[in-house]
ROBAKE-69941 format. One line per field, with one value per atom (N, C-alpha, C): residue in three letters; atom name; x, y, z. Coordinates in nm, 2 decimals, always signed. Example, Ala and Ser with C-alpha at 12.3 -4.5 7.8 and 13.67 -1.06 7.14 Angstrom:
BEGIN
rest = ALA;ALA;ALA;SER;SER;SER
atom = N;CA;C;N;CA;C
xx = +1.32;+1.23;+1.32;+1.28;+1.37;+1.29
yy = -0.57;-0.45;-0.33;-0.22;-0.11;+0.00
zz = +0.78;+0.78;+0.78;+0.71;+0.71;+0.79
END
This chain:
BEGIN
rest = UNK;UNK;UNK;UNK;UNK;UNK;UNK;UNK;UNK;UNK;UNK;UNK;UNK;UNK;UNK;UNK;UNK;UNK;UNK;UNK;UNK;UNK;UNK;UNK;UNK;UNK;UNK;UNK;UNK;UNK;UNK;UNK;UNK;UNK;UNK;UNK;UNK;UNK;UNK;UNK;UNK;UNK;UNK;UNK;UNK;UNK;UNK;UNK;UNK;UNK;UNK;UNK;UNK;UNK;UNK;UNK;UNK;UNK;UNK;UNK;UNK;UNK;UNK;UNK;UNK;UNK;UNK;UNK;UNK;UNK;UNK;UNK;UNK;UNK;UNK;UNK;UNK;UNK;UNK;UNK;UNK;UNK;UNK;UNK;UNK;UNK;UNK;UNK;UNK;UNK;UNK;UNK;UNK;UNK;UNK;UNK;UNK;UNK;UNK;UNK;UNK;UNK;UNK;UNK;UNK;UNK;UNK;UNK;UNK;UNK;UNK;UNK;UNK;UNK;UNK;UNK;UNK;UNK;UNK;UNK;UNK;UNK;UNK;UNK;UNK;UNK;UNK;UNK;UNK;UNK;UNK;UNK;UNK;UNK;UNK;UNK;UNK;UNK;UNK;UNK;UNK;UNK;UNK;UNK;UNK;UNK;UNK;UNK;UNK;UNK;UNK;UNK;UNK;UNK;UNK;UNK;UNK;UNK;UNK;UNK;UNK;UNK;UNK;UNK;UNK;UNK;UNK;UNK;UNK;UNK;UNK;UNK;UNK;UNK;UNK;UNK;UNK;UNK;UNK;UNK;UNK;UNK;UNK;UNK;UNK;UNK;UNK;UNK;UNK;UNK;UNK;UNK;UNK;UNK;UNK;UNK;UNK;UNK;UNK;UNK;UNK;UNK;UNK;UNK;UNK;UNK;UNK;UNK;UNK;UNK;UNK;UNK;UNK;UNK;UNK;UNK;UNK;UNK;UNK;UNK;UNK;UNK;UNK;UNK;UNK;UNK;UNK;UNK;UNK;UNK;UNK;UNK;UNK;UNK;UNK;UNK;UNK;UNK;UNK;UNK;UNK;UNK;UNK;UNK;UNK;UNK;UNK;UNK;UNK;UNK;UNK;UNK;UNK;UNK;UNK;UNK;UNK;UNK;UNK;UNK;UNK;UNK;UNK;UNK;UNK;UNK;UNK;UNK;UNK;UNK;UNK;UNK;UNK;UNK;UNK;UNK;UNK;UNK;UNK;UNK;UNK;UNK;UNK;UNK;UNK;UNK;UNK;UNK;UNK;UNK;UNK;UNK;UNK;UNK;UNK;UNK;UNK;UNK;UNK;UNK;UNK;UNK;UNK;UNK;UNK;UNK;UNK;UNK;UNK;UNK;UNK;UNK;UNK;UNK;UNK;UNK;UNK;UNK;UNK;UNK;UNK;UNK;UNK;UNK;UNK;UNK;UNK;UNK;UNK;UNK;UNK;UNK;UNK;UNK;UNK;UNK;UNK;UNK;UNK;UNK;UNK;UNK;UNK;UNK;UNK;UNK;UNK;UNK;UNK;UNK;UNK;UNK;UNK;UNK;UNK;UNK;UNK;UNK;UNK;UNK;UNK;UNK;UNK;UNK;UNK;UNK;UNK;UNK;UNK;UNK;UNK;UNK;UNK;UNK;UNK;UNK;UNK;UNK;UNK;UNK;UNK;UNK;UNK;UNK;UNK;UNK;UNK;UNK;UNK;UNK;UNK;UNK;UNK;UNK;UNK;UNK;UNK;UNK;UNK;UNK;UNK;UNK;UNK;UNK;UNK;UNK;UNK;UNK;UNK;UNK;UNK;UNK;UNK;UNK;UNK;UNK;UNK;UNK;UNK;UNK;UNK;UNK;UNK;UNK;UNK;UNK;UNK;UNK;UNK;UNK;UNK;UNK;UNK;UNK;UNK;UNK;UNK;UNK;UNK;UNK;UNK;UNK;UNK;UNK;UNK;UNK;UNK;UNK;UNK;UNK;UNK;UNK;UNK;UNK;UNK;UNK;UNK;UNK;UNK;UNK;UNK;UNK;UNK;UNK;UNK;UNK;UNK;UNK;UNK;UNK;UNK;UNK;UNK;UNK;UNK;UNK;UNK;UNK;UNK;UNK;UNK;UNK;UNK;UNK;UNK;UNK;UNK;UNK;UNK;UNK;UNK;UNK;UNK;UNK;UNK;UNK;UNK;UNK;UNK;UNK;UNK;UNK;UNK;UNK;UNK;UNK;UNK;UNK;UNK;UNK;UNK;UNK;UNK;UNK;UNK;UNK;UNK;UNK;UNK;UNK;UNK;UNK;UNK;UNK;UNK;UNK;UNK;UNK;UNK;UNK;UNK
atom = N;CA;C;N;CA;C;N;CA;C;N;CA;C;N;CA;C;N;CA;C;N;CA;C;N;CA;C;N;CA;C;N;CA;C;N;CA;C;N;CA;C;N;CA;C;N;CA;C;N;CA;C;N;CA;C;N;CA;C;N;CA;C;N;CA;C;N;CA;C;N;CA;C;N;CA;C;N;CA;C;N;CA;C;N;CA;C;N;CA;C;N;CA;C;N;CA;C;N;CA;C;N;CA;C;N;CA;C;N;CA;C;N;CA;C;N;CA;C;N;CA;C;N;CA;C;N;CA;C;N;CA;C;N;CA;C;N;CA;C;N;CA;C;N;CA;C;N;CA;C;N;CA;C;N;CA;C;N;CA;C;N;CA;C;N;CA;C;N;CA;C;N;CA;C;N;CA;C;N;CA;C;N;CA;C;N;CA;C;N;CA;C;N;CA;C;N;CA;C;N;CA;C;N;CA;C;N;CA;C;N;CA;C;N;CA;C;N;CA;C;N;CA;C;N;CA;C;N;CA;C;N;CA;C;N;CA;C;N;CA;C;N;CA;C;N;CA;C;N;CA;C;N;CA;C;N;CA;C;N;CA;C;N;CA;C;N;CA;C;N;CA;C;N;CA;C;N;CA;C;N;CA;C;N;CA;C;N;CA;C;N;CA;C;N;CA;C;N;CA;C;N;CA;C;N;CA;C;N;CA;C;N;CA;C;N;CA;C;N;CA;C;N;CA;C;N;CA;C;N;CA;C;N;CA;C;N;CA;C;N;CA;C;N;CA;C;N;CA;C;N;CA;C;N;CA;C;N;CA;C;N;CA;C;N;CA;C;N;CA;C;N;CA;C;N;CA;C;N;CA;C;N;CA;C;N;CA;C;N;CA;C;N;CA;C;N;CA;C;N;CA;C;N;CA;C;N;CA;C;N;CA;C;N;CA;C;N;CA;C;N;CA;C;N;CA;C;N;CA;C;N;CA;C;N;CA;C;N;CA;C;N;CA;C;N;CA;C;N;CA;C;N;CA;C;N;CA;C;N;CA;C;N;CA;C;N;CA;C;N;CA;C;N;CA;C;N;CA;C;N;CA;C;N;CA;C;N;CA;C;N;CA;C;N;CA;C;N;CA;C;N;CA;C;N;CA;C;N;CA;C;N;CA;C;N;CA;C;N;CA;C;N;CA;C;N;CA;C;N;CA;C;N;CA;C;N;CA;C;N;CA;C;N;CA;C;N;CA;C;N;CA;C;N;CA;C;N;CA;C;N;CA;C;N;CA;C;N;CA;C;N;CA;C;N;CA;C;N;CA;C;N;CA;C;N;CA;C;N;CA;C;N;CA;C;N;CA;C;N;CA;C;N;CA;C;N;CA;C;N;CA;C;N;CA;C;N;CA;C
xx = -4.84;-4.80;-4.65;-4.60;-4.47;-4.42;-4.28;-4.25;-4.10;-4.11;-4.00;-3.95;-3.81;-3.71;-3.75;-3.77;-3.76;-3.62;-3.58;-3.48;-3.45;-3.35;-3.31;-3.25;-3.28;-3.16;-3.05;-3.04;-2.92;-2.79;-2.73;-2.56;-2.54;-2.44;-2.43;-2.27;-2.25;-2.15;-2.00;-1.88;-1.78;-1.74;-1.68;-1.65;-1.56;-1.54;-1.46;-1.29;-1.23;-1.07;-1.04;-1.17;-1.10;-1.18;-1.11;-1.21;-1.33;-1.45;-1.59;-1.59;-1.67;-1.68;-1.79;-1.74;-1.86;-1.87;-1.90;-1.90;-2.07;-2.06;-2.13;-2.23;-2.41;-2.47;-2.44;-2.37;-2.41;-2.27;-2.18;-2.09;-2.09;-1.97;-1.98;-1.87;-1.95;-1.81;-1.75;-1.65;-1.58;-1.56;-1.59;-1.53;-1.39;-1.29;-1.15;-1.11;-1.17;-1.14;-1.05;-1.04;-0.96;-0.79;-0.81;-0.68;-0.64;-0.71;-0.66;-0.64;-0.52;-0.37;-0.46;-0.51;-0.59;-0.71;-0.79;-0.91;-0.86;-0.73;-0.68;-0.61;-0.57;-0.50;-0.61;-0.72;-0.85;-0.91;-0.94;-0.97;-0.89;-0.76;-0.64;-0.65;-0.68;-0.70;-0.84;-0.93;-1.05;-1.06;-1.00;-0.93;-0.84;-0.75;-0.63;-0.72;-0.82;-0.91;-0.99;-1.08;-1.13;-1.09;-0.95;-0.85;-0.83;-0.78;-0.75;-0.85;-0.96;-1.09;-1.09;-1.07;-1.12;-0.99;-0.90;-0.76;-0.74;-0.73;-0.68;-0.78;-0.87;-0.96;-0.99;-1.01;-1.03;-0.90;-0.79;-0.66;-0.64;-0.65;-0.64;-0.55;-0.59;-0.46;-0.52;-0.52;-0.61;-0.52;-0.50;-0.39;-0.32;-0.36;-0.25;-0.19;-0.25;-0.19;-0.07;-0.08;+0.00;+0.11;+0.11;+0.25;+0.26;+0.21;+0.32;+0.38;+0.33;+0.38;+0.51;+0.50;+0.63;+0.73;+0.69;+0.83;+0.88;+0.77;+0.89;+0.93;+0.89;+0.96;+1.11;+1.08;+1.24;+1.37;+1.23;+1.35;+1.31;+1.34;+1.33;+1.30;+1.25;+1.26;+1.25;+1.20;+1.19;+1.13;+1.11;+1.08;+0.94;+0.83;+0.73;+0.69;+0.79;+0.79;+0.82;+0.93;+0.99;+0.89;+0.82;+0.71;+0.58;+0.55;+0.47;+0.48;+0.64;+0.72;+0.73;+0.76;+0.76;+0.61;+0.53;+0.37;+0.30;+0.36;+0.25;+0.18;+0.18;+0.03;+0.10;+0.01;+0.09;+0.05;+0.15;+0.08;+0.01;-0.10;-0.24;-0.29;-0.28;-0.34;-0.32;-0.12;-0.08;-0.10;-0.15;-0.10;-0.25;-0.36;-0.46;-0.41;-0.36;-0.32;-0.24;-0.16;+0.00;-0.11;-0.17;-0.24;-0.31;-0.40;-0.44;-0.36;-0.30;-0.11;-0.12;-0.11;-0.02;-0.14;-0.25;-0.38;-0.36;-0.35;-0.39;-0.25;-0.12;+0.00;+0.05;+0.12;+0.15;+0.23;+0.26;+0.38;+0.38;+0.53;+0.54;+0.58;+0.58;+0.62;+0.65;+0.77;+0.86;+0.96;+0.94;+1.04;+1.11;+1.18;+1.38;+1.43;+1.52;+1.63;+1.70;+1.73;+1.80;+1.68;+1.57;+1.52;+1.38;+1.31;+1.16;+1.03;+1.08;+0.97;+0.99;+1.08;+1.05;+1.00;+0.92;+0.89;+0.92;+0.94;+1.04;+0.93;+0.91;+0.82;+0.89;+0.83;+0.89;+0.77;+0.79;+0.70;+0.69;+0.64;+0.67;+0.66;+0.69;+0.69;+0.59;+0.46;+0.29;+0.30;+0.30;+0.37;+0.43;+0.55;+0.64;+0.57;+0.47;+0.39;+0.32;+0.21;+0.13;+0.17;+0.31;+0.34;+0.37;+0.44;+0.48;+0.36;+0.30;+0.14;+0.03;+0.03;+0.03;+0.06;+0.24;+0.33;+0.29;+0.26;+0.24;+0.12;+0.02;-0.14;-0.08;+0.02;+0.07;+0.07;+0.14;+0.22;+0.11;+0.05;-0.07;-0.19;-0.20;-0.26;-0.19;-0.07;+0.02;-0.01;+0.02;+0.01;-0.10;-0.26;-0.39;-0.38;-0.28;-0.35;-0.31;-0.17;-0.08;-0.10;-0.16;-0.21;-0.19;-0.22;-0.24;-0.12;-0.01;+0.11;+0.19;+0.31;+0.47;+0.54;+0.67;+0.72;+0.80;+0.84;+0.91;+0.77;+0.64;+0.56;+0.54;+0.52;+0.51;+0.65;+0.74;+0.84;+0.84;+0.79;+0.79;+0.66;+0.63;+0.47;+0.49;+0.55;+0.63;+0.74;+0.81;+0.91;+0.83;+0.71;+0.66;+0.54;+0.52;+0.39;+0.51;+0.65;+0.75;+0.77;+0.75;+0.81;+0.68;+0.55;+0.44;+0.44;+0.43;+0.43;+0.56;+0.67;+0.81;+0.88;+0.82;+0.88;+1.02;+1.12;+1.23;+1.28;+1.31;+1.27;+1.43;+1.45;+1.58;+1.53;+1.64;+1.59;+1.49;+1.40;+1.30;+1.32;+1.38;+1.45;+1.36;+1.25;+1.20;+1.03;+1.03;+0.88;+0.85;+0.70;+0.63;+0.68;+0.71;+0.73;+0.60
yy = +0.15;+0.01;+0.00;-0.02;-0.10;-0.24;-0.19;-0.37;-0.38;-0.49;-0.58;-0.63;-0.66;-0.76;-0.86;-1.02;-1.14;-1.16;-1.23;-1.29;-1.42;-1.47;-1.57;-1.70;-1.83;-1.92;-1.95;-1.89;-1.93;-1.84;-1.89;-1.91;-1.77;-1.72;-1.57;-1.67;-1.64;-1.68;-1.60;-1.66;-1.61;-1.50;-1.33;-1.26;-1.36;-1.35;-1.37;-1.32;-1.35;-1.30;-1.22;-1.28;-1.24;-1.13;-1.03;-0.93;-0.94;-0.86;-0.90;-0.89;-0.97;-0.94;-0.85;-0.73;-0.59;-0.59;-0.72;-0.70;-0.59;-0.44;-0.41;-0.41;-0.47;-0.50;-0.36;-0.31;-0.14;-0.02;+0.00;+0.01;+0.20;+0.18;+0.31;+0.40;+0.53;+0.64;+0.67;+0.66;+0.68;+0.79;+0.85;+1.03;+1.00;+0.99;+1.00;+0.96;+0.89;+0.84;+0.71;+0.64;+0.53;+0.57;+0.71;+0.76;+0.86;+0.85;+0.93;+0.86;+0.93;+0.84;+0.82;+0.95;+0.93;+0.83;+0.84;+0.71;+0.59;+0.57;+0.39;+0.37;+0.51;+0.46;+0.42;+0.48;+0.51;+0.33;+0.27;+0.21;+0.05;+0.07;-0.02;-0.02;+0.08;+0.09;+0.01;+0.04;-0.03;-0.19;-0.23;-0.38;-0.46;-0.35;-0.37;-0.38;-0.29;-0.30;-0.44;-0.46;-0.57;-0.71;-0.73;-0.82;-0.82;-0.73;-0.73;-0.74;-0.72;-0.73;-0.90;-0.96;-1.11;-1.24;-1.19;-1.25;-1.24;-1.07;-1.06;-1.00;-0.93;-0.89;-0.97;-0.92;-1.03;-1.12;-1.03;-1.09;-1.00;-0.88;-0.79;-0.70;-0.67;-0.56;-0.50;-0.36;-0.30;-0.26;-0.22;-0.22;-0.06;+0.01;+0.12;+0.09;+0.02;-0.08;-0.12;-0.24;-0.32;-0.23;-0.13;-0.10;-0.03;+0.02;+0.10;-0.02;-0.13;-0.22;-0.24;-0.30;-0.33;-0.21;-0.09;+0.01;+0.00;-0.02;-0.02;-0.16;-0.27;-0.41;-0.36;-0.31;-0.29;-0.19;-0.10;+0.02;+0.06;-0.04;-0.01;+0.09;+0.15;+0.25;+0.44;+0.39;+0.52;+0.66;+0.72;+0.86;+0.89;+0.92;+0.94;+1.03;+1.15;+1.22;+1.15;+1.07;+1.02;+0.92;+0.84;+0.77;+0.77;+0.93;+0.99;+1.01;+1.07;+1.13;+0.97;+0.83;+0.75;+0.71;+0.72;+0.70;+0.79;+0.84;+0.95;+1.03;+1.04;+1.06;+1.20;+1.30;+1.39;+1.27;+1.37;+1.34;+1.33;+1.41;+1.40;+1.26;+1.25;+1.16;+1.02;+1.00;+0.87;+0.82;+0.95;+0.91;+0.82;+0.81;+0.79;+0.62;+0.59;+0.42;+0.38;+0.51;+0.45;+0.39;+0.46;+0.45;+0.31;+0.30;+0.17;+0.05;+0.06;-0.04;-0.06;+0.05;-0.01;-0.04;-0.04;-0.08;-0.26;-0.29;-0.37;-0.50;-0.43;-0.49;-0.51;-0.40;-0.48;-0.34;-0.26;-0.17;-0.08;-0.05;+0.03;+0.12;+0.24;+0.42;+0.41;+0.55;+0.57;+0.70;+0.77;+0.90;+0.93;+0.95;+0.98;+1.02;+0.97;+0.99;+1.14;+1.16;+1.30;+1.42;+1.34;+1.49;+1.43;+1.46;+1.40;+1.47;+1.50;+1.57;+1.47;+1.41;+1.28;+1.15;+1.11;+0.98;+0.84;+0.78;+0.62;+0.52;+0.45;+0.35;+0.24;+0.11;-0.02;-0.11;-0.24;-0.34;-0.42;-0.48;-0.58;-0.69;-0.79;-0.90;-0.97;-0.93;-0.98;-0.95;-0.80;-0.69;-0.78;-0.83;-0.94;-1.07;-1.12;-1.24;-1.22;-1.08;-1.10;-1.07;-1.01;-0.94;-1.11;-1.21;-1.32;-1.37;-1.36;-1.45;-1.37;-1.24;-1.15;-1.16;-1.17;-1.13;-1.19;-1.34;-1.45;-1.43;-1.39;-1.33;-1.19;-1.14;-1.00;-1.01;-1.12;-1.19;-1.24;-1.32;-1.37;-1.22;-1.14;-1.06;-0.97;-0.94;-0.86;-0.97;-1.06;-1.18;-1.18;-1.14;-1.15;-1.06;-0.97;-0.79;-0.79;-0.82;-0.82;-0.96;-1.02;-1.18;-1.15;-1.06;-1.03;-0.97;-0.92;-0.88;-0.99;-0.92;-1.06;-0.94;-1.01;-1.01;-0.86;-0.84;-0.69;-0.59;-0.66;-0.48;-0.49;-0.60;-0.59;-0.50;-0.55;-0.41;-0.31;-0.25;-0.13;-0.05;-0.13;-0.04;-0.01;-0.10;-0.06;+0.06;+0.11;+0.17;+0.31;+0.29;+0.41;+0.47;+0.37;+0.41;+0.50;+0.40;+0.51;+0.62;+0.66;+0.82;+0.87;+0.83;+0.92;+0.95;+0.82;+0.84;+0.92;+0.92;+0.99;+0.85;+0.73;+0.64;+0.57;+0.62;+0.52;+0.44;+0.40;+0.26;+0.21;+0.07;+0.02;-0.12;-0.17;-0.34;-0.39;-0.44;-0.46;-0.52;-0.61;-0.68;-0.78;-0.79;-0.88;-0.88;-0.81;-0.74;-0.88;-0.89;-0.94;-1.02;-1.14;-1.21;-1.16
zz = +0.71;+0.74;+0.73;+0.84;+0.83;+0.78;+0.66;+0.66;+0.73;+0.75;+0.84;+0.76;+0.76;+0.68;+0.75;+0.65;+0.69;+0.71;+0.87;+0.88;+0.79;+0.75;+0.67;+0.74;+0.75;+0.78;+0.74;+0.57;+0.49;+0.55;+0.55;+0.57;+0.46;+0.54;+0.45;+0.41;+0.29;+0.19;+0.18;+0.26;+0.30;+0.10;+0.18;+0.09;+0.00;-0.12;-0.24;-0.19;-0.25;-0.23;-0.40;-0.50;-0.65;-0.64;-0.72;-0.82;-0.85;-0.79;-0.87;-1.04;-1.06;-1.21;-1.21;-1.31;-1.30;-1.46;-1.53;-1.67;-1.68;-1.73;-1.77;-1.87;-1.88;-2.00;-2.12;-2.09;-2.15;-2.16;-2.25;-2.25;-2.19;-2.03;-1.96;-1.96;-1.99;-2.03;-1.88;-1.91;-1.71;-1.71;-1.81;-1.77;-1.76;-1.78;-1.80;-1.63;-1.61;-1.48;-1.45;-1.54;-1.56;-1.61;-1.63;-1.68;-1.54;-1.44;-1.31;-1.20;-1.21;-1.11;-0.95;-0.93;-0.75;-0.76;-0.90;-0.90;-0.86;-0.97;-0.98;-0.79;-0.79;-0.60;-0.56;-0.55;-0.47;-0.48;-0.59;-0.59;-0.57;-0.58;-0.54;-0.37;-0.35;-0.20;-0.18;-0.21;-0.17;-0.14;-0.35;-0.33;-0.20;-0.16;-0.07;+0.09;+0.14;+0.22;+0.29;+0.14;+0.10;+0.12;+0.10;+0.09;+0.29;+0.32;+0.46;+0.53;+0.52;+0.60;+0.58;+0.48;+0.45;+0.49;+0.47;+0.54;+0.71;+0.75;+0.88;+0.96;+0.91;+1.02;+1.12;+1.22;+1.31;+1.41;+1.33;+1.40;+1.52;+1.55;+1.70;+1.63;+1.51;+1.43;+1.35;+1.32;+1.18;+1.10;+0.98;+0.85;+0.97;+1.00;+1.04;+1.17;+1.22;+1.38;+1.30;+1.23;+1.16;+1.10;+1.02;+1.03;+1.15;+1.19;+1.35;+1.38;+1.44;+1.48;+1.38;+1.28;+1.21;+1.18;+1.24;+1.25;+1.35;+1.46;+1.62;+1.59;+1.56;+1.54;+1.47;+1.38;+1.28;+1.35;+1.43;+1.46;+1.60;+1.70;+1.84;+1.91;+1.97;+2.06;+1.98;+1.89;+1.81;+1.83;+1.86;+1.87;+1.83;+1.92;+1.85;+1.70;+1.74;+1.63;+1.51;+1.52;+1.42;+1.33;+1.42;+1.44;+1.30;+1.37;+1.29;+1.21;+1.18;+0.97;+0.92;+0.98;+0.86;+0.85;+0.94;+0.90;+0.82;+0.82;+0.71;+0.79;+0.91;+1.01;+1.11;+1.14;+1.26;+1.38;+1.49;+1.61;+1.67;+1.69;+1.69;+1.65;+1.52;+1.49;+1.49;+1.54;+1.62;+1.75;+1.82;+2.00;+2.06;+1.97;+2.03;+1.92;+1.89;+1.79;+1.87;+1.94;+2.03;+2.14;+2.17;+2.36;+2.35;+2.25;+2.22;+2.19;+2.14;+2.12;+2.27;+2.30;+2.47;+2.52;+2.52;+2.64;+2.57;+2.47;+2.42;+2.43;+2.52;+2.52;+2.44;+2.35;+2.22;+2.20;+2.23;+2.27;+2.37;+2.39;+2.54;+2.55;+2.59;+2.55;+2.70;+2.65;+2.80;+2.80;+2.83;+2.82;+2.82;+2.71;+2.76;+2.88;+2.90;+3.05;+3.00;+2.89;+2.86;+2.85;+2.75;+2.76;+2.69;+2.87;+2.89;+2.81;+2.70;+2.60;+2.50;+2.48;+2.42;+2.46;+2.35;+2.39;+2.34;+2.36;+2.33;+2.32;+2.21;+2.17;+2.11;+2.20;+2.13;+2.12;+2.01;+2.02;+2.10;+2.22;+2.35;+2.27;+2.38;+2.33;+2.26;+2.29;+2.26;+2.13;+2.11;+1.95;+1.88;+1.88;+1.84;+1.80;+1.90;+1.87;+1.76;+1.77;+1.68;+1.53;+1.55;+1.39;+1.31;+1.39;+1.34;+1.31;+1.37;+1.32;+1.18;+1.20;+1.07;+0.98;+0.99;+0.87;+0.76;+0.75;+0.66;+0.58;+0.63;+0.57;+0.47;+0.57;+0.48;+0.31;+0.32;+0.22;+0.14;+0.15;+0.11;+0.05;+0.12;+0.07;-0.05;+0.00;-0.11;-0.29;-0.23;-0.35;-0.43;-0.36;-0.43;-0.48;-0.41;-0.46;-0.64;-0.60;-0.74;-0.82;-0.82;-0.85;-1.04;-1.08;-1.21;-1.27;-1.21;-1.23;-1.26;-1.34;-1.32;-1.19;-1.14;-1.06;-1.14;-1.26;-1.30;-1.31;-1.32;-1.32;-1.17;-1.07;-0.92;-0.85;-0.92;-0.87;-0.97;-1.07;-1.10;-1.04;-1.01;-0.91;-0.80;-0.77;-0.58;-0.59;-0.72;-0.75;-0.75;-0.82;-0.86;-0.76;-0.68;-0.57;-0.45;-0.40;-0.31;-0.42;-0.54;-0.59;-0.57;-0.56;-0.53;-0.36;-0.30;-0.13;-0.08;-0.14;-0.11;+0.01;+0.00;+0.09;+0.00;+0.07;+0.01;-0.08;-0.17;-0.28;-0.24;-0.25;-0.21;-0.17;-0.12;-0.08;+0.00;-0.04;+0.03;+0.19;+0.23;+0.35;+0.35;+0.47;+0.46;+0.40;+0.27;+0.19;+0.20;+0.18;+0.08;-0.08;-0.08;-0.26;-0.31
END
């Protein structure tokens, strides 16, 4: 005998923006897991996921769209290679985000005049449109993420997450408050 899920009329209930509460009935040994630096990323990432699925999904941008976009926005015409060293990502693994950018109008790749093994990537104008419509949710999300911080451990985490990533630490320009 087969069973079937009964479909429901009730209204599925928009995700939360807070922290679930995971008060356990039953006190759990984490295995030293709450003391490892890749668990707490791991899981900061899930939160950070979570958050962008419930804010921006749904805007025509996925969290690694969204920064390419805001590198060619900052830094015009940049170098695919180059592209790839501030994303974290090889080539391979950019050119198929680039191709989609551009199908999607939202950047435009073009070959050097000096030396056509390079390739030139910018944000078009659409690119432009939608990072301004983005940016603000960015902000809003960064805000939930760190909701539980003061403003000196929100920058000493940002201080110490660029000495793990090897990205930069300096003035934020136009970060996230």
């Amino acid at each position: 005998m087969t069973t079937r899920a009964r479909a429901t009329s009730k209204p599925r209930r928009a995700p939360s923006t807070e922290a679930p509460d995971l008060e356990p009935t039953r006190e759990i040994d984490l295995g030293g897991l709450n003391i490892n630096v890749g668990y707490q990323i791991r899981r900061v990432n899930a939160r950070s996921i979570t958050l962008w699925e419930e804010l921006i999904s749904g805007r025509g941008v996925a969290w690694g769209q969204y920064s390419i976009l805001k590198f060619l926005s900052k830094n015009p015409g940049l170098v695919q290679k180059e592209l790839a060293a501030i994303a974290g990502v090889d080539q391979t693994t950019l050119v198929p985000v680039i191709k989609h950018l551009e199908k999607a109008g939202l950047v435009d790749r073009q070959r050097g005049a000096k030396d056509g093994r390079n390739v030139h990537i910018w944000a078009t104008a659409q690119g432009e449109k939608l990072l301004t419509r983005v940016d603000s949710l960015i902000q809003v999300h960064d805000r939930e993420l760190t909701l539980n911080l003061t403003l000196e451990e929100r920058e000493t985490l940002l201080t110490l997450l660029a000495k793990i990533s090897g990205l930069p630490t300096g003035p934020a320009g136009d970060a996230p408050a």
